[in-house]
C-alpha positions, 0 to 999 in steps of 0.5 A: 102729902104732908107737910105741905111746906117742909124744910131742908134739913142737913142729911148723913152725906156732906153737901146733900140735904134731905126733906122728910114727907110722908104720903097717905093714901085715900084712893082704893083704886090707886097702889103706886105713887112716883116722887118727882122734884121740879124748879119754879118752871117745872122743870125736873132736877136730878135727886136721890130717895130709896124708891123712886116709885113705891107701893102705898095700900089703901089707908096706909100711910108712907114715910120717906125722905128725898136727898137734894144736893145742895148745888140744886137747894136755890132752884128746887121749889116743889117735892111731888108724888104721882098716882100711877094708874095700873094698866087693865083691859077693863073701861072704867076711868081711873084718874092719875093725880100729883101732889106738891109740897112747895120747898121753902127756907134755907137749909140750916 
């Protein structure tokens, strides 16, 4: 997920502020990703995206934007995407894993 810092910037609604990321997908095994926002103790706070899980083919990339009020800009520290294992009766191991952006500087 890229970028790997990025910074708020004001959104088309007063009072949210917006992150723009974009997630490249280099797993053949993975389609699915889930976006999550997390203070400094890991702990979920409330945001806004178009989808809060959304399809990435193989070798695709993803742009998206996640909305952040600003009475949640001071604790939001990381901008995060999940890889969702789709369920199969198979017995091959798949592994699911997260992706952080650390969120840092104020809003302009």
């Amino acid at each position: 997920m890229t970028p790997a810092y990025p910074k708020f910037k004001p959104s088309h609604v007063y009072g949210v502020y917006r992150v723009d990321l974009s997630l490249f997908n280099a797993r053949e095994e993975i389609a699915y990703y889930e976006v999550e926002l997390f203070d400094t103790n890991w702990d979920t706070l409330p945001f806004s995206t178009v989808y809060r899980i959304f399809k990435v083919d193989y070798k695709e990339r993803k742009n998206f934007s996640v909305y952040i009020r600003e009475a949640d800009i001071q604790k939001a520290s990381y901008v995060c995407t999940t890889s969702k294992v789709k369920k199969t009766y198979e017995s091959s191991t798949v592994i699911s894993s997260r992706i952080c952006s650390r969120l840092k500087g104020d809003p302009l």
